[in-house]
N, CA, C and O of each residue as an XYZ file, in Angstrom:
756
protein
N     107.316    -99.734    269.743
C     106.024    -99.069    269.737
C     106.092    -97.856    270.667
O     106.503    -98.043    271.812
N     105.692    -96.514    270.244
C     105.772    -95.512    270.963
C     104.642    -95.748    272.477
O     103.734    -96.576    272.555
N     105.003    -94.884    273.403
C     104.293    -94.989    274.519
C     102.792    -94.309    273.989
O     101.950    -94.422    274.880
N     102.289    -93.668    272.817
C     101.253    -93.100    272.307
C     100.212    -94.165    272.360
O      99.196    -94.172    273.055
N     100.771    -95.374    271.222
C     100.111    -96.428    270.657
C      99.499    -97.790    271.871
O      98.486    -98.486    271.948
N     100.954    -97.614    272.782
C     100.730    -98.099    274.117
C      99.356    -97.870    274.754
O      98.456    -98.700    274.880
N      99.364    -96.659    275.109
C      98.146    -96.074    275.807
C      97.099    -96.184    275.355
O      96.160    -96.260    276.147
N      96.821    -96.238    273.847
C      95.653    -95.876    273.008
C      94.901    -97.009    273.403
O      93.729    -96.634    273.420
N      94.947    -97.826    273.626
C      94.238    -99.124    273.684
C      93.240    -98.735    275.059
O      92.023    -98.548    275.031
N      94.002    -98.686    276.064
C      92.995    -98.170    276.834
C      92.021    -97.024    276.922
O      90.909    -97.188    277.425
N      92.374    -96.007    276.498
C      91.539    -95.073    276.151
C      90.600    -95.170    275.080
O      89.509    -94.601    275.127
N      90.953    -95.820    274.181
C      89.863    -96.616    273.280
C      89.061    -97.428    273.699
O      87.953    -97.150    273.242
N      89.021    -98.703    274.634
C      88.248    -99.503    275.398
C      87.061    -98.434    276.389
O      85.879    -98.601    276.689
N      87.878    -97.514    276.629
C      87.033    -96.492    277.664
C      85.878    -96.041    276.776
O      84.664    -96.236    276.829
N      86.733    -95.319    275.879
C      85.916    -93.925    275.356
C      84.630    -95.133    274.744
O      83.457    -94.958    275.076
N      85.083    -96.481    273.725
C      84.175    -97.025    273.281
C      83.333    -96.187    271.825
O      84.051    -95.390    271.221
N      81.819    -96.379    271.280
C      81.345    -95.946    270.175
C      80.716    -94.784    270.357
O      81.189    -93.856    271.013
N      79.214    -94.770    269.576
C      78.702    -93.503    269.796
C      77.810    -93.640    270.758
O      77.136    -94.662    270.891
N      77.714    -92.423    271.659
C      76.680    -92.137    272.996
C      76.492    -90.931    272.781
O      77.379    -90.104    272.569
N      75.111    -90.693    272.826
C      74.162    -89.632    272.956
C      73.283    -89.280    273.884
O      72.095    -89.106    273.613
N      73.978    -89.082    275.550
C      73.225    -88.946    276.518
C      73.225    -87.734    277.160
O      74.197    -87.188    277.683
N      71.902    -87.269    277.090
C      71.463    -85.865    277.279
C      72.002    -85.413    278.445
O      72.259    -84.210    278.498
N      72.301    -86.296    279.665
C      72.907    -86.157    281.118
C      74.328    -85.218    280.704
O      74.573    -84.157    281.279
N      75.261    -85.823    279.554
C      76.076    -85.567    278.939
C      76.524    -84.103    278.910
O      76.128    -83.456    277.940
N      77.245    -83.506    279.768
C      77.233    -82.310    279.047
C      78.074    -82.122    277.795
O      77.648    -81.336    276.948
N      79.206    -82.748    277.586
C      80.321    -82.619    276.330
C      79.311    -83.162    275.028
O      79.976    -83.414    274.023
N      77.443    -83.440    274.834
C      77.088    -83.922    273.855
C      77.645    -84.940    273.455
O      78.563    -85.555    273.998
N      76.918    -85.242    272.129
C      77.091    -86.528    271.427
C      78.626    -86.894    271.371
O      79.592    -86.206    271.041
N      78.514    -88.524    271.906
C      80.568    -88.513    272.110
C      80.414    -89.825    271.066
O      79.535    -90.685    271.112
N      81.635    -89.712    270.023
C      82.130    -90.793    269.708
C      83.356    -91.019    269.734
O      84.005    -90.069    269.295
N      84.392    -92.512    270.307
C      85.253    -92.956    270.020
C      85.839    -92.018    271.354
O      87.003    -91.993    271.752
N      84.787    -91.341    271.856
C      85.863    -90.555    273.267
C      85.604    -88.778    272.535
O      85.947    -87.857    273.276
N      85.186    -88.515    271.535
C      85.650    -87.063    270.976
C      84.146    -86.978    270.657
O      83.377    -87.678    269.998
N      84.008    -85.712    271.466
C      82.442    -84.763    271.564
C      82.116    -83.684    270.894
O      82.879    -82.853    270.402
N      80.826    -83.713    270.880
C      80.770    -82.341    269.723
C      81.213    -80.643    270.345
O      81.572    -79.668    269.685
N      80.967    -80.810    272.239
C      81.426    -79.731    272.527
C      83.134    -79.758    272.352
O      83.601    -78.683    272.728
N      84.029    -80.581    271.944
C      85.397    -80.668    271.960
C      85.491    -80.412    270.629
O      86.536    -79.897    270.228
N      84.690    -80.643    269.917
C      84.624    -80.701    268.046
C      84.534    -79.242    267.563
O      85.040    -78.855    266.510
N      83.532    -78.108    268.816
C      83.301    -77.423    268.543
C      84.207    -76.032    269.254
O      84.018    -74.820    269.154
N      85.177    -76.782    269.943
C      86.004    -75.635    270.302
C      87.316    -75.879    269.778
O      88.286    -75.569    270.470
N      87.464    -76.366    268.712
C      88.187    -76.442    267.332
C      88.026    -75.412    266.389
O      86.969    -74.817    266.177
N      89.183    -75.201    265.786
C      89.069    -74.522    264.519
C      88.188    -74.947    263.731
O      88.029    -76.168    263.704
N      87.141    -73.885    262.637
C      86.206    -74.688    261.763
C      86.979    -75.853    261.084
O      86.291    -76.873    261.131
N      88.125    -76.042    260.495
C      88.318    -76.755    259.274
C      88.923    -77.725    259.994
O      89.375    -78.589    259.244
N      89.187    -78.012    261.528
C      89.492    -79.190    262.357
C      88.010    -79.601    262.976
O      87.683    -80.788    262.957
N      87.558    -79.092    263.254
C      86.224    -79.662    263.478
C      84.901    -80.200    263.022
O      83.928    -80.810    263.466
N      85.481    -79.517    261.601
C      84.514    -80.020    260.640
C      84.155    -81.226    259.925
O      83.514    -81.287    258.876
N      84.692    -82.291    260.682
C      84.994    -83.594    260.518
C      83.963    -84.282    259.054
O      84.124    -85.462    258.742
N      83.145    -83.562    258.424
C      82.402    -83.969    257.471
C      82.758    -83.194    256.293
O      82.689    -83.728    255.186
N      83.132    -81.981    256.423
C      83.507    -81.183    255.204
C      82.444    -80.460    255.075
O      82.471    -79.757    254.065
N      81.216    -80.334    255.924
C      80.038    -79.588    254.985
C      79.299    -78.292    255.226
O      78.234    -77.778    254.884
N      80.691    -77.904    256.216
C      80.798    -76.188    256.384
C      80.074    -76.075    257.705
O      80.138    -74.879    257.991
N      79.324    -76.806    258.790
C      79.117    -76.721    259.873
C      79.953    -77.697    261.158
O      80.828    -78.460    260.748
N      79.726    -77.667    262.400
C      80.052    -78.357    263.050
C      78.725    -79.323    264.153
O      78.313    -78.971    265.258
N      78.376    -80.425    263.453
C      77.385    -80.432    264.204
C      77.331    -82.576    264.406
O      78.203    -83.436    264.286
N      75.993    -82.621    264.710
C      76.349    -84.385    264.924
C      76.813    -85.157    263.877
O      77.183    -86.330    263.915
N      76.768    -84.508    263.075
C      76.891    -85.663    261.394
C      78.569    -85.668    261.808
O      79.119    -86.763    261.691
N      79.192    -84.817    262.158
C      80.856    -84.605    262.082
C      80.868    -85.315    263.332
O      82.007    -85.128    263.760
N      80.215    -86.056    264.194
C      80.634    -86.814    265.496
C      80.234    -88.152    264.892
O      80.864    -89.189    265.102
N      79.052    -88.059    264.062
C      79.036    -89.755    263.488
C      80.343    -89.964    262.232
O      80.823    -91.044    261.889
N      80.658    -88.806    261.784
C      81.945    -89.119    260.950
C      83.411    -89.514    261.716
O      84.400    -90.051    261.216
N      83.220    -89.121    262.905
C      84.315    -89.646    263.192
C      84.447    -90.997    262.815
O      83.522    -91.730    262.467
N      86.164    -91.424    262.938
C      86.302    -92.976    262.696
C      87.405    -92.941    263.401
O      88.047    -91.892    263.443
N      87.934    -94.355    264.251
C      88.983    -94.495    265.231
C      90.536    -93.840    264.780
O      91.546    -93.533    265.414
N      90.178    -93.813    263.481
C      92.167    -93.209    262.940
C      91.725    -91.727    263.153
O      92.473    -91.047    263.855
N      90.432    -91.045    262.557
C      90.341    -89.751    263.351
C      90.643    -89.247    264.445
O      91.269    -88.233    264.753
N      89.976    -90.310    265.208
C      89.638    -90.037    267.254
C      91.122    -89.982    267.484
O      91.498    -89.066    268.217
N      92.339    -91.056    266.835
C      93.720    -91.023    267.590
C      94.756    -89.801    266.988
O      95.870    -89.523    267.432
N      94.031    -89.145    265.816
C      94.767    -88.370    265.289
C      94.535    -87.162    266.104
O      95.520    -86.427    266.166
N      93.215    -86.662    266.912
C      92.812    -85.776    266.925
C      93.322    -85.898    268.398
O      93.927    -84.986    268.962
N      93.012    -87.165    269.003
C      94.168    -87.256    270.263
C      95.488    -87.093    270.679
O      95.788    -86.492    271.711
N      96.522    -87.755    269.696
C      97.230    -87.161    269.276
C      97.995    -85.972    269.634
O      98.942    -85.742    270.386
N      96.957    -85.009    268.510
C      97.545    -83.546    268.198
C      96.901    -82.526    269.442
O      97.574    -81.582    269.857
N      95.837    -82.755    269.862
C      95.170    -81.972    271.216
C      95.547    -82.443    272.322
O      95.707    -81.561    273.167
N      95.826    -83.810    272.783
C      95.932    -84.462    274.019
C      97.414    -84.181    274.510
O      97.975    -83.438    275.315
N      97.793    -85.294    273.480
C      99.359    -85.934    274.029
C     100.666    -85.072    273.594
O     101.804    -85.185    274.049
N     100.129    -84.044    272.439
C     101.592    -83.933    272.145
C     101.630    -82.623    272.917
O     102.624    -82.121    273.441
N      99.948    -81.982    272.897
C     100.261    -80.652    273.595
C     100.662    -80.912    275.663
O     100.982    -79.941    276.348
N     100.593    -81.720    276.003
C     101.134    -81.988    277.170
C     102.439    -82.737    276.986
O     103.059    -82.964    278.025
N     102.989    -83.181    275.792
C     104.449    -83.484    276.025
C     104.584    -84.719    276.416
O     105.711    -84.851    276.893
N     103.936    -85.774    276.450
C     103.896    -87.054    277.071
C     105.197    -88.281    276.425
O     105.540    -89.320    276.989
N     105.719    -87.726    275.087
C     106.847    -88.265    274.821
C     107.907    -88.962    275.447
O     107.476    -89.542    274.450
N     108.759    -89.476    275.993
C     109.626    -89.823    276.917
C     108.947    -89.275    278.256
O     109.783    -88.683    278.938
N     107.820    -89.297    278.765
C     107.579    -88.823    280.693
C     107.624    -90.489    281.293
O     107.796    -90.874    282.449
N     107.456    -91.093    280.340
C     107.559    -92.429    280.917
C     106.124    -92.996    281.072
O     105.281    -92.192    281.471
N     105.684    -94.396    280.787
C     104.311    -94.772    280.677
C     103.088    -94.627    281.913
O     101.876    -94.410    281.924
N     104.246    -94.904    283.012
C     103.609    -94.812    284.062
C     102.925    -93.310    284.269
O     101.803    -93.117    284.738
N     103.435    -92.750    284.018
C     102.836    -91.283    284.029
C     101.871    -90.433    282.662
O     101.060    -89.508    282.614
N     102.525    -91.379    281.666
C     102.084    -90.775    280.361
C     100.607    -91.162    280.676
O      99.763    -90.311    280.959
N     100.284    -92.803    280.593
C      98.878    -93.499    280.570
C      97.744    -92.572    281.603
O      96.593    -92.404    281.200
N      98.152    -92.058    282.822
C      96.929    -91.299    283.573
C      96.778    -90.515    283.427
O      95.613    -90.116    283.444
N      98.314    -89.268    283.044
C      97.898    -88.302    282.685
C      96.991    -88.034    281.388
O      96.097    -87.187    281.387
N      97.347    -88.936    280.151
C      96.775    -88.964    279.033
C      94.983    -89.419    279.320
O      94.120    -88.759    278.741
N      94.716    -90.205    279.949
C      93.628    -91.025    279.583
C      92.667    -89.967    280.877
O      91.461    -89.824    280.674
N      93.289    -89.314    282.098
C      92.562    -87.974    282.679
C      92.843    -86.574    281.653
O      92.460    -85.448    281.970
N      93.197    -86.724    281.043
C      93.137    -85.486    279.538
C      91.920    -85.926    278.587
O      91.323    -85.081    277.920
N      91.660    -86.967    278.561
C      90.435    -86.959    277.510
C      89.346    -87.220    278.450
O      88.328    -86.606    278.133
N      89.246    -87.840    279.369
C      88.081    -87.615    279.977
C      87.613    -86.549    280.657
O      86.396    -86.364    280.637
N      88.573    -85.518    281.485
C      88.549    -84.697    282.039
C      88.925    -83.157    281.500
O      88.373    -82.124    281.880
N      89.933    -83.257    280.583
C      90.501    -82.165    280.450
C      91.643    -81.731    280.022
O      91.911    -81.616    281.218
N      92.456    -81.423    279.566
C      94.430    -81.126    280.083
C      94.389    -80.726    281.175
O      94.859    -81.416    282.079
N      93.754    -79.355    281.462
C      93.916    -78.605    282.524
C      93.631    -79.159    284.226
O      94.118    -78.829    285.307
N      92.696    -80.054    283.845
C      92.325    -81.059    285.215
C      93.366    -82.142    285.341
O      93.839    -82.563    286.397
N      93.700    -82.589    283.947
C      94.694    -83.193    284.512
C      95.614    -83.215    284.935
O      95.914    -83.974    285.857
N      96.684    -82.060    284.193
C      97.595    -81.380    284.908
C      97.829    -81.614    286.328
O      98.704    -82.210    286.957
N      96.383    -80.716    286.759
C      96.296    -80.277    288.482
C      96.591    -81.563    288.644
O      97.759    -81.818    288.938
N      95.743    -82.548    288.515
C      95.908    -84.141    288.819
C      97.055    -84.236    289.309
O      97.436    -84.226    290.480
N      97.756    -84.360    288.059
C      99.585    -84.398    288.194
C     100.159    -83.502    289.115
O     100.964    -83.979    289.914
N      99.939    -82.448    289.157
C     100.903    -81.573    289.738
C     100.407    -82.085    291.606
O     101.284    -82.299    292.442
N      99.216    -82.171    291.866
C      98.991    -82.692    293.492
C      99.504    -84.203    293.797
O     100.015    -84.387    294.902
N      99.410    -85.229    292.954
C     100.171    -86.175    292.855
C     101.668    -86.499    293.160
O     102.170    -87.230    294.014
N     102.281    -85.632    292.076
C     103.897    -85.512    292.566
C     103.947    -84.349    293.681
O     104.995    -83.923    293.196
N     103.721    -83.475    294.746
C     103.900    -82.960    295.437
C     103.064    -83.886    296.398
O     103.593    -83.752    297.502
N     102.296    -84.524    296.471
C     101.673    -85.690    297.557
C     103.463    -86.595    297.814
O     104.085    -86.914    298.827
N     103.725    -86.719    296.450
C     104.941    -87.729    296.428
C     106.392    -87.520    297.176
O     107.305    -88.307    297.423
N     106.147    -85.676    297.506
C     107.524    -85.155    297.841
C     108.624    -84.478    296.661
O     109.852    -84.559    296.621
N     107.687    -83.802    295.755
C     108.247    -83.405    294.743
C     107.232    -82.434    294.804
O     106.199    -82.673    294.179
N     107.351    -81.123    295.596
C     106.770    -79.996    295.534
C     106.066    -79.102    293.923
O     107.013    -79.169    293.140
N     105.303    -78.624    293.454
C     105.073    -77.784    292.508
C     104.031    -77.264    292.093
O     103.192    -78.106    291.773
N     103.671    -76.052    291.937
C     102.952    -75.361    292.013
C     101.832    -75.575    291.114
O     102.051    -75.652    289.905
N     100.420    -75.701    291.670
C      99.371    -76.525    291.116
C      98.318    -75.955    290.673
O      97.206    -75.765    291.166
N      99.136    -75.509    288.945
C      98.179    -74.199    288.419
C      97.669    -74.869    287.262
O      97.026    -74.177    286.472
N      97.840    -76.140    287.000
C      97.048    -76.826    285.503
C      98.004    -76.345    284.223
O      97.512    -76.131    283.114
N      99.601    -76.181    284.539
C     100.395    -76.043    283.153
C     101.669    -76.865    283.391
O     102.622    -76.846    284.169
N     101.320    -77.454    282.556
C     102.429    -78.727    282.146
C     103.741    -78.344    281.837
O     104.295    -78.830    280.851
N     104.323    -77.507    282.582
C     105.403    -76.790    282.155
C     107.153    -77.201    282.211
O     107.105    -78.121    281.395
N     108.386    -77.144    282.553
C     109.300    -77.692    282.354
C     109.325    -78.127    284.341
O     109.605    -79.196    284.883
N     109.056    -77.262    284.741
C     109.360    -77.485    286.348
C     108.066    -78.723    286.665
O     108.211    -79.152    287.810
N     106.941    -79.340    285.983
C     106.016    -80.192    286.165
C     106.234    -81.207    285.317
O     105.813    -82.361    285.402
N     106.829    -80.783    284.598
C     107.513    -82.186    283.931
C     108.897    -82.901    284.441
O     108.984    -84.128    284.475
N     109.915    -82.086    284.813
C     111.512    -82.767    286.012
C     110.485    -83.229    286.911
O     110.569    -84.396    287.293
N     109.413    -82.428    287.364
C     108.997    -83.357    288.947
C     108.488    -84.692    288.682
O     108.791    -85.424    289.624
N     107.928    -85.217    287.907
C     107.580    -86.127    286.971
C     108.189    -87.120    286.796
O     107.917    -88.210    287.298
N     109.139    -86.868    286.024
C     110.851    -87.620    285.917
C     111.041    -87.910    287.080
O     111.025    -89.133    287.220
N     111.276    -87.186    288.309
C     111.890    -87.329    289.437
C     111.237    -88.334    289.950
O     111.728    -89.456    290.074
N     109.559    -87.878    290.444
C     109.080    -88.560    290.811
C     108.683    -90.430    290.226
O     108.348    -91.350    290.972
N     108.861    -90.490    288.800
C     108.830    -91.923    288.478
C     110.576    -92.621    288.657
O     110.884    -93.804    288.515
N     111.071    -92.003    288.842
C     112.760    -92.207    289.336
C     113.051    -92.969    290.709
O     113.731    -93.952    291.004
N     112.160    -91.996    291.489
C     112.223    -92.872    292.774
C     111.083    -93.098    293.477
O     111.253    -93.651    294.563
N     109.840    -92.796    293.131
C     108.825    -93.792    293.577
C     107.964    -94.144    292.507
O     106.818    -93.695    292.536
N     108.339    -94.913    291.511
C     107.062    -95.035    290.518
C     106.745    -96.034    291.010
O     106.575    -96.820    290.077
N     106.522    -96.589    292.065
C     105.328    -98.086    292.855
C     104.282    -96.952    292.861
O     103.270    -97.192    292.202
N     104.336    -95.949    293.388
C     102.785    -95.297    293.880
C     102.377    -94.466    293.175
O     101.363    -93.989    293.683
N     102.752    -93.752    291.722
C     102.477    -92.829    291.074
C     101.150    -93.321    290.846
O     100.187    -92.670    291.252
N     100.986    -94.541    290.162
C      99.156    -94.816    289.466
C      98.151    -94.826    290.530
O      97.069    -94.300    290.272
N      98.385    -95.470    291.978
C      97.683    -95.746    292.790
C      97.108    -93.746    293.271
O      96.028    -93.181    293.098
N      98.242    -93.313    293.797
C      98.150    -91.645    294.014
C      97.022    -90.546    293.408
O      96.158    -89.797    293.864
N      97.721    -91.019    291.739
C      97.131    -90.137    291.048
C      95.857    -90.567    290.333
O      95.285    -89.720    289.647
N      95.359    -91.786    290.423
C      94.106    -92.186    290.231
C      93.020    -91.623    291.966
O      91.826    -91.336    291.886
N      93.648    -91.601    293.041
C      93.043    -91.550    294.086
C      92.845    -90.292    293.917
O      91.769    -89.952    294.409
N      93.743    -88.972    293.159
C      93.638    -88.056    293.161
C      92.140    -87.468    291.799
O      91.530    -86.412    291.632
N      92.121    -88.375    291.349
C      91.308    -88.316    289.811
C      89.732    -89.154    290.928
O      88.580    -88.858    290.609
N      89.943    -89.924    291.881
C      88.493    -90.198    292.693
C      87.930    -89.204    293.589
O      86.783    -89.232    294.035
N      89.243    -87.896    293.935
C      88.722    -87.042    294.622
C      88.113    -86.102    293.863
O      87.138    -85.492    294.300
N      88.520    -85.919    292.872
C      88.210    -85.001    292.112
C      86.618    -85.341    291.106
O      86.082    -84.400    290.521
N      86.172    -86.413    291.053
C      84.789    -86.883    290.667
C      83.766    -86.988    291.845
O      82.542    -86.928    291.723
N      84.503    -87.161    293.066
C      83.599    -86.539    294.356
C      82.899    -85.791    294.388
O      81.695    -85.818    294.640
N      83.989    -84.509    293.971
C      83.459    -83.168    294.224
C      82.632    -82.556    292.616
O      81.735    -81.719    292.512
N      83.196    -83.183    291.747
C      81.848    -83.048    290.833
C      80.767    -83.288    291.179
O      79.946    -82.400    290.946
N      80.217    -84.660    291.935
C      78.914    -84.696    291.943
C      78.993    -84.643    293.051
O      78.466    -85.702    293.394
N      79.322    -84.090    294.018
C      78.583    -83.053    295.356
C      78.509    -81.720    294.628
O      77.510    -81.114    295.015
N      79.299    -80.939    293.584
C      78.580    -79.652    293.491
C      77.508    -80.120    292.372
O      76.690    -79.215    292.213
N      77.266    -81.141    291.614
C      76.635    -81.252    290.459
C      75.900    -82.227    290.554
O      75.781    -82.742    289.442
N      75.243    -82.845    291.451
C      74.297    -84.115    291.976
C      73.450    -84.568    290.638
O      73.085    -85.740    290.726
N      73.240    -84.223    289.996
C      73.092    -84.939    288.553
C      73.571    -85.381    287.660
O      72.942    -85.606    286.626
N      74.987    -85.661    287.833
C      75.922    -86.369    286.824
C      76.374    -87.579    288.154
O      77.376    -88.261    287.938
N      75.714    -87.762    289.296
C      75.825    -89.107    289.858
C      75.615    -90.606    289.205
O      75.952    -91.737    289.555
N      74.956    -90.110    288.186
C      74.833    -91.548    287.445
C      76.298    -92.139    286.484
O      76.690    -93.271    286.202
N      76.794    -90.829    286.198
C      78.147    -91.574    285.561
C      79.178    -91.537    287.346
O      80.358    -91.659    287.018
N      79.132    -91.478    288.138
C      80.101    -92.265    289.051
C      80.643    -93.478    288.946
O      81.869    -93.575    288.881
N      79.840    -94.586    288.910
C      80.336    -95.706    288.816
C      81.362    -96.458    287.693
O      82.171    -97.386    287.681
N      80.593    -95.079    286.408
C      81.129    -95.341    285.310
C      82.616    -95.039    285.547
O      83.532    -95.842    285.364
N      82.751    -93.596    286.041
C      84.250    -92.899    286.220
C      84.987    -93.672    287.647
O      86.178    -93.493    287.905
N      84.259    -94.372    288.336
C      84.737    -95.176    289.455
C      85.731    -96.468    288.636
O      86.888    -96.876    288.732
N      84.665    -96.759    287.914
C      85.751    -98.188    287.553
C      86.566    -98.215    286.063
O      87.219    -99.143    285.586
N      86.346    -97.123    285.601
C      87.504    -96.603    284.639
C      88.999    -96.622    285.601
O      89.996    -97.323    285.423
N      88.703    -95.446    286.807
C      89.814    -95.181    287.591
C      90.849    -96.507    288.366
O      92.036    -96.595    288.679
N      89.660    -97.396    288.446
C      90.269    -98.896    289.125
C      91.426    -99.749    287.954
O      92.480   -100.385    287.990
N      90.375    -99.240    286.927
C      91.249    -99.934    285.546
C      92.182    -99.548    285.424
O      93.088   -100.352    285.205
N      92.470    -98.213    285.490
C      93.335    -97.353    285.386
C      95.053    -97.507    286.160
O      96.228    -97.596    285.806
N      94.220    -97.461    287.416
C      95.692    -97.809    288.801
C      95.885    -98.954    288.279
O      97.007    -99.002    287.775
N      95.064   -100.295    288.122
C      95.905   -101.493    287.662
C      96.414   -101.538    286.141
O      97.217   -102.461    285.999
N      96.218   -100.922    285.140
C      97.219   -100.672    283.903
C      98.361   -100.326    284.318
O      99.284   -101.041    283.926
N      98.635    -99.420    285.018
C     100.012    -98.717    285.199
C     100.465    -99.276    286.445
O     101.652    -99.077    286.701
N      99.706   -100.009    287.375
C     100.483   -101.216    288.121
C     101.199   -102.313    287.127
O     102.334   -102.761    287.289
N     100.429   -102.600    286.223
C     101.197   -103.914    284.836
C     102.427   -102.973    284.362
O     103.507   -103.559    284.276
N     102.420   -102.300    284.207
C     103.710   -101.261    283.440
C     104.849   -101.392    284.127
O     105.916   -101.705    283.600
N     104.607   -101.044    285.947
C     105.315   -100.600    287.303
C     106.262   -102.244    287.466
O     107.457   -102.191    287.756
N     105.731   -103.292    287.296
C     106.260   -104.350    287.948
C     106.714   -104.895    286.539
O     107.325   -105.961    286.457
């Protein structure tokens, strides 16, 4: 089983069905995939209904073989997660759909330079952030999940200190992150 199919499970348990909460800024989410993510798609990828707009009907059309296809091709393959190894694939992947690529990246890149694998922490997944990666699950993958989840709690801090109205999903993104360090603790041992 590829490390893709691996991961999916958890990010599926996360993302869960449809939610429509106005707090929300990414809009109506199903299966984890939002209409603002739907809508910074090409029309004929986003158009998840066929009926020439992009709007909620194409977020209630989603269906879970959609959500992993569309994960997939935006998430995982454009960050390269292929052989990085699970321990690294699972946080970086599952802080890519909740957060971003680009947040997650940073994630990664302060993580392995926390680790002693220096690199420059500009949000691109590039060949020198991927060896550090390698390196770093080479000789310390005990602390990669613990690190880079602590690094993914600092970083929801400072969301809601600059954004004090998305405090209500904290707890939510608090114990995703707990789930998180212990998945890739089960992987580690």
């Amino acid at each position: 089983m590829s490390d893709f199919y691996r991961c999916m499970p958890f990010v599926e348990h996360w993302e869960g069905g449809f939610v429509d909460d106005p707090r929300d800024p990414g809009g109506a989410t199903k299966c984890g995939i939002s209409l603002r993510f739907l809508r910074s798609l090409a029309p004929e990828l986003g158009d998840v209904d066929g009926d020439g707009d992009i709007d909620g009907d194409d977020i209630l059309a989603i269906t879970p073989d959609k959500a992993r296809e569309l994960y997939r091709a935006h998430f995982w393959s454009p960050l390269g997660l292929d052989g990085i190894g699970i321990q690294m694939a699972l946080p970086l992947f599952d802080t890519a759909v909740n957060m971003g690529i680009r947040r997650a990246v940073t994630i990664c890149q302060q993580t392995v330079t926390d680790l002693g694998v220096p690199v420059a922490v500009d949000g691109v997944m590039g060949l020198r952030t991927r060896e550090a990666c390698l390196l770093v699950l080479r000789c310390r993958h005990r602390e990669v999940g613990d690190r880079f989840c602590l690094q993914r709690l600092r970083h929801y801090s400072a969301i809601v200190a600059s954004n004090p109205g998305l405090a209500s999903f904290l707890r939510g993104w608090v114990n995703r992150t707990v789930a998180l360090a212990e998945a890739v603790r089960k992987e580690v041992w």
